[in-house]
Structure formats: structure tokens, C-alpha cells
BAPANU-600841 format. One record per residue: residue number from 0; residue in one letter; x, y, z of N, C-alpha, C in turn. Coordinates in steps of 0.1 Angstrom, whole numbers, plus 5000, padded with zeros to 4 digits. Layout:
N
+-----+-----+------+------+------+------+------+------+------+------+------+
!   n ! res !  n_u !  n_v !  n_w ! ca_u ! ca_v ! ca_w !  c_u !  c_v !  c_w !
+-----+-----+------+------+------+------+------+------+------+------+------+
! NUM !   a !    X !    Y !    Z !    X !    Y !    Z !    X !    Y !    Z !
...
+-----+-----+------+------+------+------+------+------+------+------+------+
***
This chain:
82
+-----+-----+------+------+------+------+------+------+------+------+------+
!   n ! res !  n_u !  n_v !  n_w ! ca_u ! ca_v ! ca_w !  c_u !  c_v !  c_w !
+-----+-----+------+------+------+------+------+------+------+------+------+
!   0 !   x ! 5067 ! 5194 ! 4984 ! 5075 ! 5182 ! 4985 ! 5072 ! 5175 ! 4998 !
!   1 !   x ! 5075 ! 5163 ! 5000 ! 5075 ! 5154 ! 5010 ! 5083 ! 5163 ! 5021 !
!   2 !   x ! 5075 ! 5156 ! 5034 ! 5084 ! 5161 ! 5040 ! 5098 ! 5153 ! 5047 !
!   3 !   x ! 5104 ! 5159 ! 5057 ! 5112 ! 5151 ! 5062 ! 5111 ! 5139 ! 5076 !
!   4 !   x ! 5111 ! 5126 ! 5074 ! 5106 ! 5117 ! 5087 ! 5117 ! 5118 ! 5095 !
!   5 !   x ! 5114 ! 5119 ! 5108 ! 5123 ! 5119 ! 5119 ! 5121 ! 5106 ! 5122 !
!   6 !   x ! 5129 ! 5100 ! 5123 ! 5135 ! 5091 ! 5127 ! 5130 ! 5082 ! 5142 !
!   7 !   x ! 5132 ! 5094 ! 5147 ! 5131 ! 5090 ! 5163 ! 5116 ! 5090 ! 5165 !
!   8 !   x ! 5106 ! 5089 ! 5158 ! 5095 ! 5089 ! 5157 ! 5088 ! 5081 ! 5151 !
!   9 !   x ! 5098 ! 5071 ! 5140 ! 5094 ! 5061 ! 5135 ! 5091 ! 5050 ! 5141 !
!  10 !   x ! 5082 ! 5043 ! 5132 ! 5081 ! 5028 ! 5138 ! 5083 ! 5020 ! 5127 !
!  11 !   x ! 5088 ! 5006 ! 5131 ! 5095 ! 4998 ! 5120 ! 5082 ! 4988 ! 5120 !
!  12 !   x ! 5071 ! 4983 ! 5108 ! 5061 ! 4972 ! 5111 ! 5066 ! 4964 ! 5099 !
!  13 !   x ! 5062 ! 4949 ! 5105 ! 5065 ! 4943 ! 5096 ! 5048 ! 4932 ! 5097 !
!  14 !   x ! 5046 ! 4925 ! 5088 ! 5042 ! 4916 ! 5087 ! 5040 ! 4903 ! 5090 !
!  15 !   x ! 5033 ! 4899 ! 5101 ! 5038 ! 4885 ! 5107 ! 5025 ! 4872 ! 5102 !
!  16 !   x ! 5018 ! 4878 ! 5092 ! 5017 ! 4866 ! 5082 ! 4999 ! 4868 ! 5090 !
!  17 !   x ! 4992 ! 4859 ! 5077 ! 4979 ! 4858 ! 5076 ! 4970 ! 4852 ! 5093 !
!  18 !   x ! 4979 ! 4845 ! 5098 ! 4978 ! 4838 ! 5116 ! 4979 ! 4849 ! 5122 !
!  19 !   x ! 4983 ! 4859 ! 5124 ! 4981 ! 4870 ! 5133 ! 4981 ! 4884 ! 5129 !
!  20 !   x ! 4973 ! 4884 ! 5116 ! 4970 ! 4894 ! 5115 ! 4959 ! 4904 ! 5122 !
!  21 !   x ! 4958 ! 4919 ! 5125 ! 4956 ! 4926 ! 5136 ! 4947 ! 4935 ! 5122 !
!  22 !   x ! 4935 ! 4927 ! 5115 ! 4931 ! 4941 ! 5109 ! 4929 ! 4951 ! 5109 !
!  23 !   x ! 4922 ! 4952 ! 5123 ! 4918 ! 4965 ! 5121 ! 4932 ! 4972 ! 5131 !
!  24 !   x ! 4942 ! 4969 ! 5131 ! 4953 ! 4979 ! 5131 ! 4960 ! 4983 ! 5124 !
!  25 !   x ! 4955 ! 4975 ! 5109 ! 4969 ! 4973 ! 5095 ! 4971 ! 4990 ! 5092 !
!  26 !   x ! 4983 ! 4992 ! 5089 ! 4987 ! 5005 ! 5079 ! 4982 ! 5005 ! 5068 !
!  27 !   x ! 4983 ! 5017 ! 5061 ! 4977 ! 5019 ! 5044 ! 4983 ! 5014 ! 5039 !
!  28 !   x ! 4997 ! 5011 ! 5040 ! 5004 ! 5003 ! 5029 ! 5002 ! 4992 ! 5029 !
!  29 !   x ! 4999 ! 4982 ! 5044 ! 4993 ! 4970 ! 5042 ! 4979 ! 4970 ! 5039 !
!  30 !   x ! 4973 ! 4975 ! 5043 ! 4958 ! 4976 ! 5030 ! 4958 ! 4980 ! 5019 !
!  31 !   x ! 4966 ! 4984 ! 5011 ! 4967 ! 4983 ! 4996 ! 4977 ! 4977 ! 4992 !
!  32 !   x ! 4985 ! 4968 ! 5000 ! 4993 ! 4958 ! 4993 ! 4989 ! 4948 ! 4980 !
!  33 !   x ! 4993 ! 4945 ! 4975 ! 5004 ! 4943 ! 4965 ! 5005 ! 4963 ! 4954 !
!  34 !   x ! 4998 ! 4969 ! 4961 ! 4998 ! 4982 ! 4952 ! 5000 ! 4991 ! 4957 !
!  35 !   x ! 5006 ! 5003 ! 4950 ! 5016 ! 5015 ! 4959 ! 5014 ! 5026 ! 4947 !
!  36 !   x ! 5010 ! 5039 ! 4952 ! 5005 ! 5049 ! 4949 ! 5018 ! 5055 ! 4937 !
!  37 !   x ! 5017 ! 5060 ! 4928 ! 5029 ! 5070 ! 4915 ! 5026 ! 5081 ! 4915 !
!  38 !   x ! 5036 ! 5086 ! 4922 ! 5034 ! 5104 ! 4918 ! 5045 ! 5108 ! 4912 !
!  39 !   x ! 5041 ! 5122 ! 4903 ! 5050 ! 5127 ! 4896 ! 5055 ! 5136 ! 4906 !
!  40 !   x ! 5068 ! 5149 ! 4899 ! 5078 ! 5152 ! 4910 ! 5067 ! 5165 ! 4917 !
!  41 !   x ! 5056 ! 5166 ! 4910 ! 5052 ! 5176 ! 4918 ! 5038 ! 5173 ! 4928 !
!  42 !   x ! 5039 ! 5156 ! 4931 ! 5031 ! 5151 ! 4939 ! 5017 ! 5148 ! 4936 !
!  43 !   x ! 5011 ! 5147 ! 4919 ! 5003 ! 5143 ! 4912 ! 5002 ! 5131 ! 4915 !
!  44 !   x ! 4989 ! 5125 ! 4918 ! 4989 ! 5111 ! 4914 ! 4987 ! 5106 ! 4900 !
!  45 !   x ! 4993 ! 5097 ! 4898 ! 4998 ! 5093 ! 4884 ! 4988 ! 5084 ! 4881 !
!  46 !   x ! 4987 ! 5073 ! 4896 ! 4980 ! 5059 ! 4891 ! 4989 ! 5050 ! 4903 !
!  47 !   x ! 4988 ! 5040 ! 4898 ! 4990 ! 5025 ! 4910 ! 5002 ! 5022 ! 4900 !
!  48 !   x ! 5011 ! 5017 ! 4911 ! 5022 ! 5003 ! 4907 ! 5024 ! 4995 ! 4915 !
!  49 !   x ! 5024 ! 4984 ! 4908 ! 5023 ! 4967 ! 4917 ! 5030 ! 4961 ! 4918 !
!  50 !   x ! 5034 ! 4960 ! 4932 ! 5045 ! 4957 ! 4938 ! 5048 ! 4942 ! 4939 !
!  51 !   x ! 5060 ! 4933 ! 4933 ! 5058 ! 4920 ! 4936 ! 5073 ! 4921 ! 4945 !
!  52 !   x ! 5079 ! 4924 ! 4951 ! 5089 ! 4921 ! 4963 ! 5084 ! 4907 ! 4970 !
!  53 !   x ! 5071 ! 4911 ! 4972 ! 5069 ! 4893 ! 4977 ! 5064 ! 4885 ! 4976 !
!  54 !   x ! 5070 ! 4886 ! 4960 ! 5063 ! 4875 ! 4951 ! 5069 ! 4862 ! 4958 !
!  55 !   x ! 5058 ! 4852 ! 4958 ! 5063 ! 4839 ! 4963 ! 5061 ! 4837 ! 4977 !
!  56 !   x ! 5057 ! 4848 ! 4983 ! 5055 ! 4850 ! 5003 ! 5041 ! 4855 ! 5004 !
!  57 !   x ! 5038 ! 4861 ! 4994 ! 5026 ! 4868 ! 4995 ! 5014 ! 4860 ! 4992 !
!  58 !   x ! 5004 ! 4856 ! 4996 ! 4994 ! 4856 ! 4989 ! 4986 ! 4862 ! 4977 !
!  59 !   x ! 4989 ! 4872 ! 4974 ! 4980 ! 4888 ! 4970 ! 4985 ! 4891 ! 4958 !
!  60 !   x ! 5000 ! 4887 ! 4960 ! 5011 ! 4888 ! 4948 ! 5005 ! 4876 ! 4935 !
!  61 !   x ! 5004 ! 4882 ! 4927 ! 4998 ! 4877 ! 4915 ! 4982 ! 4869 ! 4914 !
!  62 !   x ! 4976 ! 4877 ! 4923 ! 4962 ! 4874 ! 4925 ! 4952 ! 4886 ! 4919 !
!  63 !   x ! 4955 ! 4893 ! 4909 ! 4948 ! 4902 ! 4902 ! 4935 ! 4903 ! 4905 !
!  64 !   x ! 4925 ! 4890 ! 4902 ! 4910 ! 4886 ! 4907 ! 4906 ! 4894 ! 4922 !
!  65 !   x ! 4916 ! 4892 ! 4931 ! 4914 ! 4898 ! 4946 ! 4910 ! 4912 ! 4944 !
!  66 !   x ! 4913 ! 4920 ! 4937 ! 4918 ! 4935 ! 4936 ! 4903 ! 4938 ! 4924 !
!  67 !   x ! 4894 ! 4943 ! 4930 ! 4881 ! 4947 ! 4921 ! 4885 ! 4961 ! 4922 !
!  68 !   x ! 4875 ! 4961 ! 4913 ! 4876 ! 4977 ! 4904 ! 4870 ! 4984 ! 4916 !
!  69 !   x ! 4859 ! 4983 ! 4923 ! 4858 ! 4994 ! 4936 ! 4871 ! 4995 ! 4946 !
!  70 !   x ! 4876 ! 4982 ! 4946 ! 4895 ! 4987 ! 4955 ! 4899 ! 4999 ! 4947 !
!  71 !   x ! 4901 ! 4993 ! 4936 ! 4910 ! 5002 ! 4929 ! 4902 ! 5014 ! 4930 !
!  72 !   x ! 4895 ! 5014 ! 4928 ! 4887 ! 5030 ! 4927 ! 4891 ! 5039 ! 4941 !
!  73 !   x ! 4887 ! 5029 ! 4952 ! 4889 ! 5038 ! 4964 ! 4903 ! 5042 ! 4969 !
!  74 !   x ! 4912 ! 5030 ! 4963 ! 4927 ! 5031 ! 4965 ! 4929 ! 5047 ! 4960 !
!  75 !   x ! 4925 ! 5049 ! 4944 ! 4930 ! 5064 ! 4940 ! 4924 ! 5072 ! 4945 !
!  76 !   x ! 4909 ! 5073 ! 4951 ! 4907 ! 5083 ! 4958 ! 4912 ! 5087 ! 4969 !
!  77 !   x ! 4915 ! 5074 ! 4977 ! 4923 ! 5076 ! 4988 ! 4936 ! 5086 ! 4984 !
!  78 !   x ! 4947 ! 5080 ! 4977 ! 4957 ! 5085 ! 4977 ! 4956 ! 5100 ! 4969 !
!  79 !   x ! 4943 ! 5106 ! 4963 ! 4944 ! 5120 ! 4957 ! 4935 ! 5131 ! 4964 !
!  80 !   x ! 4929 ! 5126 ! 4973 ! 4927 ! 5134 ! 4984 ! 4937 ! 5139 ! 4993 !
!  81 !   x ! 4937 ! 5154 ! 4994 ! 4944 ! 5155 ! 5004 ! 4949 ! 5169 ! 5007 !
+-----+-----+------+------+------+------+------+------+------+------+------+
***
């Protein structure tokens, strides 16, 4: 199972928009934004779900075209290694 995040260890990132973005510092989750990894309870990867929370802020959000089949491909490899 997952483990537990301590807190006092965390960092809070947010996104301060396409003008200052810091690529080569982005998190995994913002390099596979608008899409977020599905596991079952025993930490299988299932597949991708697509996230629209910022639908209407995002670029990315409802841009399917953007997202080729080698993203997707590396996305699941990424997330089933491990």
C-alpha cells in the first residue's frame, strides 16, 4: 500500500501559468497533466484518467490532439515501472 507523507516534508507547488513556466523543474504530475495514473486497491495500474478540474484555466484541458499515442505510451510505462 501507499505509504504514509509526512507532512513536514511536503512541498505545496502550484502552477504559475505558461509565462513562467520552469520546465525542466516541472513535477510528474505537471508533465502528465491533464492525465493521472488508476490503480486498483492492490496498486495495479489500470490505465489513465483525465482530469478536467481546470477545465477553462488550462490549456491542455480538452486538447486531446496534444496528447499522442507515444505520451500515452510512456505515461503508462512510466507509471508501471517500479
Amino acid at each position: 500500500m501507499a505509504e504514509e507523507v509526512d507532512a513536514e516534508q511536503s512541498v505545496f507547488i502550484e502552477c504559475r501559468g505558461v509565462s513562467h513556466c520552469e520546465r525542466e523543474n516541472r513535477s510528474v504530475s505537471c508533465r502528465t497533466f491533464p492525465y493521472d495514473p488508476y490503480f486498483d486497491n492492490e496498486e495495479n495500474l489500470l490505465g489513465l484518467v483525465y482530469n478536467r478540474v481546470l477545465e477553462g484555466k488550462c490549456y491542455l484541458v480538452d486538447r486531446h490532439r496534444v496528447a499522442t499515442k507515444k505520451f500515452v505510451g510512456e505515461f503508462l510505462r512510466f507509471f508501471s515501472i517500479g
